[in-house]
C-alpha positions in Angstrom: 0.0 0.0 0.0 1.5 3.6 -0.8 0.2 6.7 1.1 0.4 9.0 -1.8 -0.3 12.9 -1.7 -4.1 13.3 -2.5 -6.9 16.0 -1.1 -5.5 18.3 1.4 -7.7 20.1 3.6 -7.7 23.9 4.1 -5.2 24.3 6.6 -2.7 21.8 5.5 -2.8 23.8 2.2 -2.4 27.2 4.5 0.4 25.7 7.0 3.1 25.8 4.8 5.8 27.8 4.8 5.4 31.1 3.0 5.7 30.8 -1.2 9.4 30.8 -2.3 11.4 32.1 -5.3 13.1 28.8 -5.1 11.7 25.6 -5.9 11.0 23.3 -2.1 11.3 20.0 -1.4 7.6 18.3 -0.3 7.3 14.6 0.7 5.2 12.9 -1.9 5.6 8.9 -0.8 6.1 6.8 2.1 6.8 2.9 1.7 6.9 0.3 4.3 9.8 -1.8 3.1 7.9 -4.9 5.0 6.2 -5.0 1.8 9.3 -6.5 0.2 9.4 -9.2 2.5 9.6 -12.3 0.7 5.6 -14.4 -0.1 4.8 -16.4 2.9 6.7 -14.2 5.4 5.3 -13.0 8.9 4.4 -10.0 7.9 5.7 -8.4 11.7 9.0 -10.0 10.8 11.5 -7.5 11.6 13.0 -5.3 8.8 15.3 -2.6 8.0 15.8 0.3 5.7 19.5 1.5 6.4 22.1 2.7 3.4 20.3 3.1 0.3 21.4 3.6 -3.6 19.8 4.6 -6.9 20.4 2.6 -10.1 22.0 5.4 -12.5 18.4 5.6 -14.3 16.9 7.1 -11.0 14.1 4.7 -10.9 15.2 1.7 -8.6 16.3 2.7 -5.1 18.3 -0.6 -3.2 18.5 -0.4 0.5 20.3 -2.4 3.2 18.6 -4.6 5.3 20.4 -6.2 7.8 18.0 -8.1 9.9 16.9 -9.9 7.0 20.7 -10.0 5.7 19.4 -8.5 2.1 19.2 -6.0 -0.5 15.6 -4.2 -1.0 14.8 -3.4 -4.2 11.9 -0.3 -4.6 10.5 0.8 -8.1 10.0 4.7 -7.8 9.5 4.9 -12.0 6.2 6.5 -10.6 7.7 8.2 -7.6 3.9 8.5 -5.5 3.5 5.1 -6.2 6.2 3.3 -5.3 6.3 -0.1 -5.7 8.0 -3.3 -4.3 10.6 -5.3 -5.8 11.3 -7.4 -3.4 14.8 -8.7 -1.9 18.0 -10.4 -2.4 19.8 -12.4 0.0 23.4 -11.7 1.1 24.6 -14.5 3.2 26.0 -12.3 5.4 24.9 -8.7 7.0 25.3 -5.8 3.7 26.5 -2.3 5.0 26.8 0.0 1.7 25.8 -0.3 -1.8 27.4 1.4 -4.9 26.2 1.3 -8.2 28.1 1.5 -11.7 26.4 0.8 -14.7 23.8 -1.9 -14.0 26.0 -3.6 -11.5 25.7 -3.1 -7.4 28.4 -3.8 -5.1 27.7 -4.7 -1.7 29.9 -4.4 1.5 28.8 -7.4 3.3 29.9 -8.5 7.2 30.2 -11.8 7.5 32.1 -12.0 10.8 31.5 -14.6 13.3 33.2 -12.7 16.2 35.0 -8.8 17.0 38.3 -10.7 17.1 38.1 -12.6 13.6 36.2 -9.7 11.7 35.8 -11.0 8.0 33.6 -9.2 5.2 33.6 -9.6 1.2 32.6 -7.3 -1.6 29.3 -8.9 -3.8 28.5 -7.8 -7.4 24.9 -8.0 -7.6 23.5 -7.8 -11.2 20.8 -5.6 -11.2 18.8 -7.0 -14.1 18.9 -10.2 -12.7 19.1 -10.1 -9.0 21.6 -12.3 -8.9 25.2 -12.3 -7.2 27.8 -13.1 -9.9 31.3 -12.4 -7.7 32.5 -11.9 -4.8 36.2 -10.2 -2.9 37.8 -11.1 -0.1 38.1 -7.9 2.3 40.4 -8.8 4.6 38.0 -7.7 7.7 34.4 -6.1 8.5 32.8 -3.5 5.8 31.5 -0.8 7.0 31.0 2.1 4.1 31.3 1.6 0.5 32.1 4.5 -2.7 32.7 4.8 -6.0 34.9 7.3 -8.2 33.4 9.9 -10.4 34.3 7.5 -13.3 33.1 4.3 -11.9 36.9 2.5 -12.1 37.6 2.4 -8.6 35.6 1.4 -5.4 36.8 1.8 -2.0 36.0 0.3 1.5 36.1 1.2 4.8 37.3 -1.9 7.0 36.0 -0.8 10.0 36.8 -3.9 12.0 34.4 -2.8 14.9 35.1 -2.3 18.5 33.3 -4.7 21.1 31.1 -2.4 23.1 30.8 -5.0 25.8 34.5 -5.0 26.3 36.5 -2.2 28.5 33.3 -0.1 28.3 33.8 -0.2 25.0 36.6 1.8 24.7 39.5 1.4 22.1 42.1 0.2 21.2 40.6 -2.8 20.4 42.0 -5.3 17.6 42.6 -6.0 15.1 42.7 -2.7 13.7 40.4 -1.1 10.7 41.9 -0.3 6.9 40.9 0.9 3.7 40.6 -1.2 0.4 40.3 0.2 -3.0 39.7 -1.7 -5.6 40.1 -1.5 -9.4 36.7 -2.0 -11.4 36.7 -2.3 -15.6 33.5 -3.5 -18.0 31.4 -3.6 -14.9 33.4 -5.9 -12.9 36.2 -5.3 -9.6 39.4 -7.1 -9.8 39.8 -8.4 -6.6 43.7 -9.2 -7.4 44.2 -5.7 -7.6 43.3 -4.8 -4.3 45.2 -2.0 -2.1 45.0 -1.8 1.1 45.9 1.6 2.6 47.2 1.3 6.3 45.8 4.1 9.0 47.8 2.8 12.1 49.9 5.4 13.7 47.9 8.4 12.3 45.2 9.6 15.0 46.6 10.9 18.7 43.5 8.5 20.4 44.4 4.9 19.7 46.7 5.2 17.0 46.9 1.5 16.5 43.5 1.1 16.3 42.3 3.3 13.6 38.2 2.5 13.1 37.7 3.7 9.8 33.4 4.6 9.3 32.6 6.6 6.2 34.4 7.6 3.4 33.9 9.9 0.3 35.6 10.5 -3.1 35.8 13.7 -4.7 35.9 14.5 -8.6 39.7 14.6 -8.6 39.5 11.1 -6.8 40.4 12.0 -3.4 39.0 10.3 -0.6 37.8 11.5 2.9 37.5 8.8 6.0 36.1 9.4 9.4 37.6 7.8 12.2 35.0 8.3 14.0 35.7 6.4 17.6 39.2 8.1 17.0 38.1 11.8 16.5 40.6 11.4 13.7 39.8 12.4 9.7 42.6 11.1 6.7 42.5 12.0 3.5 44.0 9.8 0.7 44.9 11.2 -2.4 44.3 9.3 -6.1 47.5 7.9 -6.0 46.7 6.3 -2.4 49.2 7.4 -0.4 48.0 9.7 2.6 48.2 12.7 1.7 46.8 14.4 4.7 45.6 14.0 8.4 44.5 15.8 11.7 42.3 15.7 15.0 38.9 16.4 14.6 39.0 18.4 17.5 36.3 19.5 19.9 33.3 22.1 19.9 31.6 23.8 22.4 28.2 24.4 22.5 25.8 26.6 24.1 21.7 26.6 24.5 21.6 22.9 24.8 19.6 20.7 27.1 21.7 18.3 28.3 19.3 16.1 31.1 17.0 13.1 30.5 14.3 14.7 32.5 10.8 15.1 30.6 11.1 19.1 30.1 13.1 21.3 28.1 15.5 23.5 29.2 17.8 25.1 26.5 20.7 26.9 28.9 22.9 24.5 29.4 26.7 24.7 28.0 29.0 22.0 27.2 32.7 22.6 26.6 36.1 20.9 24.3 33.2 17.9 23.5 34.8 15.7 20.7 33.4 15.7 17.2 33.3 12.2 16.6 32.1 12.5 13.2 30.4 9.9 11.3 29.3 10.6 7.6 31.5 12.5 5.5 30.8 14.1 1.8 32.6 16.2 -0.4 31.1 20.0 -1.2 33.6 20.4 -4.3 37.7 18.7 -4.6 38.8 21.3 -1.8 36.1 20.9 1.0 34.2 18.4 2.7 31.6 18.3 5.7 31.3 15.8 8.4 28.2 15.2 10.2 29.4 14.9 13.9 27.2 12.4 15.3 29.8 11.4 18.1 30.1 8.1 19.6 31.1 6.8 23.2 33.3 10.3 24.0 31.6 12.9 21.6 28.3 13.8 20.4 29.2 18.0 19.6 24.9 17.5 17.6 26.9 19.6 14.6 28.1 19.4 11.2 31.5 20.8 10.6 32.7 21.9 7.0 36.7 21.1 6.3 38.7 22.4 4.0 41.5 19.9 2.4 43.9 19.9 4.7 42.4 20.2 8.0 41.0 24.0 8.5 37.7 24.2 9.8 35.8 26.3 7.2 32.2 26.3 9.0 31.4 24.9 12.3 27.8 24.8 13.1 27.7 24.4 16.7 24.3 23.1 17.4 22.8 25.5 14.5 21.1 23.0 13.3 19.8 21.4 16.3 18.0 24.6 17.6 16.5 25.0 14.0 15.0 21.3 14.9 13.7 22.4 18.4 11.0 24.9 17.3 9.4 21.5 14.5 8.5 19.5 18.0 10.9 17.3 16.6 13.6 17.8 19.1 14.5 14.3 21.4 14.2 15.4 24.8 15.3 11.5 26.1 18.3 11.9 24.0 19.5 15.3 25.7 22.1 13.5 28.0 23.6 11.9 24.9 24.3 13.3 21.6 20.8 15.3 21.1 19.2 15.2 18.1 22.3 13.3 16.5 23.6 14.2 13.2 24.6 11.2 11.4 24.2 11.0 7.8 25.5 13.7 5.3 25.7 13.9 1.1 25.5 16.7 -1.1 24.4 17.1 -4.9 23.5 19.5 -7.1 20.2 20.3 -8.3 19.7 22.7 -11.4 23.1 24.2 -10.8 22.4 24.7 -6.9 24.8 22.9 -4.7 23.0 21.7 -1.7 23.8 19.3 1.5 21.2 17.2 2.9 22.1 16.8 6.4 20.0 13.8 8.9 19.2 13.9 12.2 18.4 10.1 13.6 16.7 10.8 17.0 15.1 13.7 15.8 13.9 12.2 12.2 14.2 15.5 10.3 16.7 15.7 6.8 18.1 19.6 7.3 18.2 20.9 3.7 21.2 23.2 2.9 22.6 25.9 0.1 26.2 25.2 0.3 27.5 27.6 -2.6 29.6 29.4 -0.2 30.9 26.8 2.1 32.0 29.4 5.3 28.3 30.0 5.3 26.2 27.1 4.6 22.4 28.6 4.6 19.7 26.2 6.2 16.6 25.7 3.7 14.1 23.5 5.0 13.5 21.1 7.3 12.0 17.6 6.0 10.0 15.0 7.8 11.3 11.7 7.5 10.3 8.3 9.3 12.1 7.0 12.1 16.0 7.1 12.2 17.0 8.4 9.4 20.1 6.6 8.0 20.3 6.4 4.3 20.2 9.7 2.3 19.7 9.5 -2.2 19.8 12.3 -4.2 18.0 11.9 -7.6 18.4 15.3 -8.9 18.2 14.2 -12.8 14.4 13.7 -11.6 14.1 16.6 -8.9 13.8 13.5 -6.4 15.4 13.0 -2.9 15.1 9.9 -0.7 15.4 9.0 2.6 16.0 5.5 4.2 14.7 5.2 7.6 16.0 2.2 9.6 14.0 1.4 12.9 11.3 -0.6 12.9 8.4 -1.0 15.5 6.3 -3.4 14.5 4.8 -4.8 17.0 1.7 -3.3 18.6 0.9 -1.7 15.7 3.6 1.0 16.1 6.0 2.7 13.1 7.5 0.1 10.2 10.8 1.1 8.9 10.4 3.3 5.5 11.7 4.2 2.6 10.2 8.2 2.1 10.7 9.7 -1.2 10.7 13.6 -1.8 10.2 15.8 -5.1 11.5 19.1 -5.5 9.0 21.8 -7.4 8.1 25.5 -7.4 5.4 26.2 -4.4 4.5 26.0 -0.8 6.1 23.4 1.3 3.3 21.2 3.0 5.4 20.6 5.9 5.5 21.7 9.0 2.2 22.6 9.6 2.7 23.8 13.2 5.8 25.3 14.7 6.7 27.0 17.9 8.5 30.2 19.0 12.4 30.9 19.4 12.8 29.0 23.1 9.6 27.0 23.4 10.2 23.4 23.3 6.8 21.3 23.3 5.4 17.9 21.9 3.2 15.3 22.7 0.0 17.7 22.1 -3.3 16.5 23.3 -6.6 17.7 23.9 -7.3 21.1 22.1 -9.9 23.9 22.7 -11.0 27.4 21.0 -10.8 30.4 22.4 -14.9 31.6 21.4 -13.7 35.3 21.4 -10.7 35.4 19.1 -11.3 31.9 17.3 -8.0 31.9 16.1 -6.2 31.4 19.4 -6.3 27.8 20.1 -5.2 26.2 23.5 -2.7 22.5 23.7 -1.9 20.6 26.7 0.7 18.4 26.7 0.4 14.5 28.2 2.5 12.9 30.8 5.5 12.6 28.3 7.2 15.8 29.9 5.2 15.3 33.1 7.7 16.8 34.7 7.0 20.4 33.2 3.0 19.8 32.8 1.5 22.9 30.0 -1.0 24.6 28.6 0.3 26.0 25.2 -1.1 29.0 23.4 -1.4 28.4 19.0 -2.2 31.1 17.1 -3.9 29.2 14.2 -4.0 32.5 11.9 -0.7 31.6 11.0 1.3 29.9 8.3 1.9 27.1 10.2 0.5 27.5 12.8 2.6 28.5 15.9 2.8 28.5 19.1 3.1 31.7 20.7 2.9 30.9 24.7 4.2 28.3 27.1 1.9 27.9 30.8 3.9 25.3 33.2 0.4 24.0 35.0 1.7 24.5 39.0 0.9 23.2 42.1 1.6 25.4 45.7 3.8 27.6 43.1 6.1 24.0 41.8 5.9 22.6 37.9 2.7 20.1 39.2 3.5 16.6 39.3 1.8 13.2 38.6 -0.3 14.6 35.8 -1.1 13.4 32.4 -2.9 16.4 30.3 -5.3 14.8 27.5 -8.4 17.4 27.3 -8.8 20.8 27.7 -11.4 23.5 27.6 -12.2 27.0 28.4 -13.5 27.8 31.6 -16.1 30.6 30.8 -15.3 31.9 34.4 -11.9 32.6 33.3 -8.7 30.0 33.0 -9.0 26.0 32.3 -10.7 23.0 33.1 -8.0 20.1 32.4 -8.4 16.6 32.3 -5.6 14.3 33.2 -5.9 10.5 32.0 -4.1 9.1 35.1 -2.2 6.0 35.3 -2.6 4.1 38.4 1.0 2.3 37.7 2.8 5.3 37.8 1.0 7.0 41.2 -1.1 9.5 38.3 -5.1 9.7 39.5 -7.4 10.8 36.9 -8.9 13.8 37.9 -9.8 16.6 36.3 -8.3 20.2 37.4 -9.3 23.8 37.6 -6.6 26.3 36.7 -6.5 29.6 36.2 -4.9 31.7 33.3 -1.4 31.2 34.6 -1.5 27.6 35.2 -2.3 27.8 38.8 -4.3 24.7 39.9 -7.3 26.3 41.9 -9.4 23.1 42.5 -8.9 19.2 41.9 -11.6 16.8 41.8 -11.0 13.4 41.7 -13.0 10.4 40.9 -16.6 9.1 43.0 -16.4 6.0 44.3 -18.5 4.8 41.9 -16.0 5.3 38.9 -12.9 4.7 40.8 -13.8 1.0 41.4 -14.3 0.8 37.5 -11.4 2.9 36.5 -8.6 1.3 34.2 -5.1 2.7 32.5 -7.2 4.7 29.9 -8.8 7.7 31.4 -9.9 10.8 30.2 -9.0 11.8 27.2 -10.9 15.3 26.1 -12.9 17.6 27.9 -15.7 19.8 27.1 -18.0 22.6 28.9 -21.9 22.3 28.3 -24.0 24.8 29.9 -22.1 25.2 32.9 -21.5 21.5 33.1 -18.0 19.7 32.6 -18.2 16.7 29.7 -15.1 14.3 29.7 -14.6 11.6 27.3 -13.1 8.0 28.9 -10.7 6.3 26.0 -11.2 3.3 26.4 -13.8 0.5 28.4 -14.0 0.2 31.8 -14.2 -1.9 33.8 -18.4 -2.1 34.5 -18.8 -1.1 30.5 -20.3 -3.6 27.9 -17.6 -4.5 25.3 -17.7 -2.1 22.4 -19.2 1.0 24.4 -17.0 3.5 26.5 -18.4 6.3 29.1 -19.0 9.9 28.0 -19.5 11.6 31.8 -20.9 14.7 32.7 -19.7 16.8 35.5 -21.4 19.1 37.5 -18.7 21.5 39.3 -21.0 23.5 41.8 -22.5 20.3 43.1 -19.9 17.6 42.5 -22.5 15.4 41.1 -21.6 12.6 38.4 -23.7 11.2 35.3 -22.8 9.6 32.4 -24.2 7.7 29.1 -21.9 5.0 26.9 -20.8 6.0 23.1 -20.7 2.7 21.1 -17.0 2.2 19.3 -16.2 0.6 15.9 -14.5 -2.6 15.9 -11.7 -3.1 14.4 -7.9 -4.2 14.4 -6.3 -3.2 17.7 -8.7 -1.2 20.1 -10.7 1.4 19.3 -11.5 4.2 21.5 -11.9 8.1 21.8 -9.5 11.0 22.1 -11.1 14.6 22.6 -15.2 16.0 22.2 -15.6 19.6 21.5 -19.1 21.4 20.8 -20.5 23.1 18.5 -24.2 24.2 17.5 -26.7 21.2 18.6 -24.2 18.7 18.3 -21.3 17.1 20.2 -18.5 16.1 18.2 -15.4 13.3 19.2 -12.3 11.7 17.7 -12.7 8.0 17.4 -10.1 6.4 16.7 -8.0 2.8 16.8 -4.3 2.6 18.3 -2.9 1.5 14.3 -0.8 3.0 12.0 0.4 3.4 8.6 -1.0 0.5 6.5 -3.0 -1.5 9.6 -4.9 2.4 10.5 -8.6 2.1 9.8 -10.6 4.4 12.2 -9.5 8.1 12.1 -12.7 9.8 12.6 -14.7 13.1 13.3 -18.2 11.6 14.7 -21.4 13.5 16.6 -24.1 12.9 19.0 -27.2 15.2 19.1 -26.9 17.8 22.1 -30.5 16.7 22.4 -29.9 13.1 22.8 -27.5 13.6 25.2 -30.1 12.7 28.4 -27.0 11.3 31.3 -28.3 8.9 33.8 -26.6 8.9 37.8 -23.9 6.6 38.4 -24.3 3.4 39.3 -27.6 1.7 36.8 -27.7 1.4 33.1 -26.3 4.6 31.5 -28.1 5.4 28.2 -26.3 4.3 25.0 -26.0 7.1 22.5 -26.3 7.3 18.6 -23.5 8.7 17.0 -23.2 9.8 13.2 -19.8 9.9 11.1 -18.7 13.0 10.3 -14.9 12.8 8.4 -13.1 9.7 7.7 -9.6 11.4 8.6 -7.5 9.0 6.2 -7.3 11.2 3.4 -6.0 13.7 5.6 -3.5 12.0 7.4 -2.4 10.6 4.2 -1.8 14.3 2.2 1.2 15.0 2.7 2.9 12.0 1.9 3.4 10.4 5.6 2.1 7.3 6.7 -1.2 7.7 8.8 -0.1 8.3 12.0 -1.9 6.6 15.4 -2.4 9.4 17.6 -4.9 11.8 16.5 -5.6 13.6 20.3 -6.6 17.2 19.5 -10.4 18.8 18.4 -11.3 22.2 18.3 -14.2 23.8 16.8 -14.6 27.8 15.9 -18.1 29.1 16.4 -17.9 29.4 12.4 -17.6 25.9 12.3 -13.9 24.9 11.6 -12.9 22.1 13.2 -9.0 21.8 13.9 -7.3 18.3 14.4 -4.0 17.5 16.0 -1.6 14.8 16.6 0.4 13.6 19.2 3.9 13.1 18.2 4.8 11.0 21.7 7.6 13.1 22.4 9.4 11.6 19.5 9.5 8.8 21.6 9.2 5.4 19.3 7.6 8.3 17.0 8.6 10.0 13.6 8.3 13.1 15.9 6.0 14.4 13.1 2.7 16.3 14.6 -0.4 17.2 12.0 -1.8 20.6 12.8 -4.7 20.7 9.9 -8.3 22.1 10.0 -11.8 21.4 8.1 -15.0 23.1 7.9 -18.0 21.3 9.6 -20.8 20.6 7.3 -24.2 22.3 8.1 
């Protein structure tokens, strides 16, 4: 199944970034590469889309997957459709593909142990999928590249450290290499294999030089990272070393650097190694390394070299603050290595040299002009799926493609992906909500309209980042959206604690009523709070007896004011519900009294349940929805129950079942720009106009693309 780019609703097509005079990169596909599993397969088997090529037509890309030790094989000839080709075995685990001329050659690990590290090179014929030689190596493959010309391929022998010995520090042997080797009429000869010695060259465990990634230029230079030793060497055509140095340290400022469910971007960090992983050329006299850092490092830059060692652009972070405004940024990562710049590679398109620069915790592709390479100028930003490992550039076709490793199959949860990109003159579709310099957020939940400027919206965020609980202001005018305000929700003056925010609503008194979902295995009640236009929890009211002895994980999930009265949506059953039917409960503030009636749920794949209610007119409107995503997502739903047959019975007897009509399938929105439907659809707000605004929750980027939808659609009459 491909999730191609059809209807988009209003806002989508407003929450773009402004027109520009330069053509943009939008996200047009997203393929599961499960769907290359071989007939007969469990289709939860595990994959992998890591290192990806392009045949030299541009319309088959070839991924590594190493859990299934293969080579995918994607037809793109119609880029919004593509389509699967399925895979070919490597007897052994493939790293890097190179193509030249209808031939692929594979880096493939087949070591049995760290010690006795042993990899060959395989020449795949493309045409017929089949492997017709193979090279010794001499040790464990990590990255493979090819000359300008296509008559020389070269290999880093990484010959990787044990990271269960000595902490996994280094030196470690045997020690890593390079290999070139010599390739005529579409074949290597293996007897004319060079291997390049890096011992003695970096200050940090000289003798055991780990090479990672390597790069050739046009004169047929090449670039290696040695990446565990903070070391980079560059071999010139002849192979002889012709230069090497430290890559040194950066210090960086406005980070959050603690694991601790908020965001706090004042922290400093000094002399941190680079550590850099992928390397690619800009032109023959400068290169860029993205610095993802390893077991020392982690500087969350990209540094631009010159030659022979001068540092010609250091971004410091740059890049990572442009990612924390997105949503996107990794707060769990923040004690290690942030959002974690890992893979780099540049290309031109239409005589514009640009980089293309990923981020694997954060799953974002930083787009780049580097014409002047002192001062690289930051494009766009472009949602990818979940770590972000192999980049393609396709410019003979304006197309750019990601490969996105991690796969979370079970549950339901993300597949890895293969996400394809075209570049054109317009709007770019993406993001479609973004935040003010210094706000960090994610994990949006229930939503709610401000009735007297209904362009002011109001988020809370869930128990993600319980430990900075908030109300966040969006001014929906915009394009994206943004948001404009941050409320920490307090308790006695402190951050509150042992919330978990899913619905809000406008107290017409003034401030917020908030409804937190609780969790009973994490010490969280549900309850549902009073605060006032600061944050400032004023009154809590917890659960009757009655529903506390029925209560389970899934609490309240959206919350509503009626006439004076508070209406809070459950998720899921309870325990005292009929299969299939979930509590809609009314609250009565002034007199603490509770009533409900039961909302009947589709069935489905998964569960099924609800996620916020908003009003509007005569009519109550919910977000049903099921816990699936991408190909296995089939209820993403506006419905509505007549605010006349809303008649809630006391606690404790049969509560009234309701009748509920459909009022937008949400697929085609969740599929428009080019994503995979995402799970979470939390947020409903509804202007007294009528336009209904949807978000999602992005988990905190946590097992999550880190994408959030921010889109909006007008109710019918």
């Amino acid at each position: 199944m491909t999730f191609r780019l059809t209807a988009i609703s209003a806002l989508a097509l407003a929450a773009a970034t402004p027109a520009m005079a330069e053509p943009v990169f939008n996200r047009i596909a997203s393929f599961p590469v499960a769907m290359n599993l071989p007939e007969g397969a469990d289709p939860m088997t595990e994959t992998s889309a890591e290192i990806m090529a392009v045949t030299e037509d541009g319309n088959t890309l070839i991924y590594s997957d190493s859990p299934n030790k293969a080579l995918g094989f994607v037809d793109i000839t119609d880029p919004r459709a593509p389509k699967p080709l399925g895979q070919v075995a490597m007897e052994g685990e493939p790293t890097t593909t190179v193509i030249i001329g209808g031939t692929g050659f594979v880096g493939v690990n087949t070591s049995e142990s760290f010690t006795q590290p042993s990899g060959v090179l395989r020449s795949v014929d493309l045409a017929s999928r089949q492997i017709v030689a193979s090279c010794d190596l001499g040790g464990q493959p990590d990255s493979v590249a090819r000359n300008a010309d296509g008559t020389q391929i070269a290999v880093a022998i990484e010959n990787e450290r044990d990271e269960d010995v000595n902490d996994g520090a280094i030196p470690q042997q045997p020690a890593g290499f390079v290999v070139t080797l010599p390739v005529a009429d579409g074949a290597v000869d293996c007897a004319g294999k060079q291997v390049i010695d890096l011992t003695g060259l970096a200050d940090l465990a000289g003798d055991d030089p780990e090479p990672e990634y390597l790069s050739y230029n046009a004169a047929g230079d090449l670039v290696v990272t040695l990446q565990e030793n903070n070391h980079l060497v560059v071999i010139g055509a002849d192979g002889a070393v012709a230069a090497d140095f430290p890559a040194g340290t950066v210090d960086l400022e406005g980070i959050d650097i603690e694991d601790d469910g908020k965001f706090d971007f004042s922290a400093s960090q000094g002399a941190v190694p680079r550590e850099p992983d992928a390397v690619a050329w800009l032109d023959d006299g400068n290169f860029v390394t993205a610095n993802e850092g390893d077991w020392n490092g982690g500087s969350r830059s990209f540094t631009i070299w010159s030659r022979d060692g001068q540092v010609v652009h250091e971004d410091a972070g740059a890049f990572e603050k442009a990612i924390v405004p997105t949503g996107h940024y990794p707060d769990g990562r923040s004690d290690n290595k942030g959002a974690e710049p890992e893979a780099v590679i540049t290309a031109e398109y239409d005589g514009q040299k640009l980089m293309f620069l990923a981020a694997e915790r954060a799953s974002l592709v930083g787009v780049y002009d580097v014409a002047d390479p002192a001062a690289p100028k930051l494009l766009q930003l472009l949602p990818s799926g979940i770590g972000p490992e192999g980049l393609v550039a396709i410019p003979q076709r304006n197309l750019f493609a990601t490969a996105n490793e991690t796969d979370l199959g079970e549950d339901g949860a993300a597949r890895a992906h293969v996400t394809i990109f075209e570049r054109s003159e317009g709007q770019a579709n993406w993001p479609q909500i973004v935040a003010d310099a210094g706000i960090g957020w994610g994990a949006l939940s229930g939503l709610a309209v401000d009735a007297a400027t209904p362009t002011t919206l109001y988020a809370v965020s869930d128990s993600v980042y319980g430990a900075a609980p908030a109300i966040f202001t969006i001014d929906a005018s915009a394009m994206p959206a943004k948001i404009t305000q941050k409320t920490i929700v307090t308790r006695d003056g402190n951050p509150a604690e042992k919330l978990d925010l899913e619905g809000i609503a406008v107290d017409p008194a003034g401030g917020f009523w908030l409804a937190s979902e609780g969790d009973a295995e994490k010490e969280v009640p549900h309850a549902v709070l009073r605060v006032d236009a600061n944050g400032a929890i004023t009154q809590e009211i917890g659960l009757p007896d009655a529903l506390k002895d029925q209560a389970t994980r899934f609490g309240f999930e959206g919350a509503a004011v009626i006439d004076g009265k508070l209406w809070l949506a459950v998720q899921r059953e309870w325990k005292d519900d009929p299969k299939g039917q979930v509590k809609l409960l009314q609250l009565d503030p002034a007199s603490g009294e509770w009533a409900g009636v039961r909302y009947p749920l589709e069935t489905g794949e998964g569960w099924v349940g609800l996620s916020d209610l908003a009003v509007h007119g005569e009519h109550l409107y919910l977000i049903e929805r099921d816990n699936l995503l991408g190909q296995r997502a089939r209820t993403k739903s506006v419905t509505r129950i007549a605010l006349a047959d809303l008649a809630p019975a006391p606690l404790g007897g049969d509560l009234p079942l309701v009748q509920k009509e459909l009022v937008r399938d949400l697929m085609p929105d969740l599929t428009a720009t080019g994503g995979f439907v995402l799970d979470k659809v939390e947020g409903l707000a509804i202007t007294p106009e009528g336009t209904a605004y949807i978000a999602t929750d992005n988990d905190g980027t946590d097992d999550s693309t880190g994408e959030t939808m921010f889109f909006s659609f007008q109710l019918p009459g």
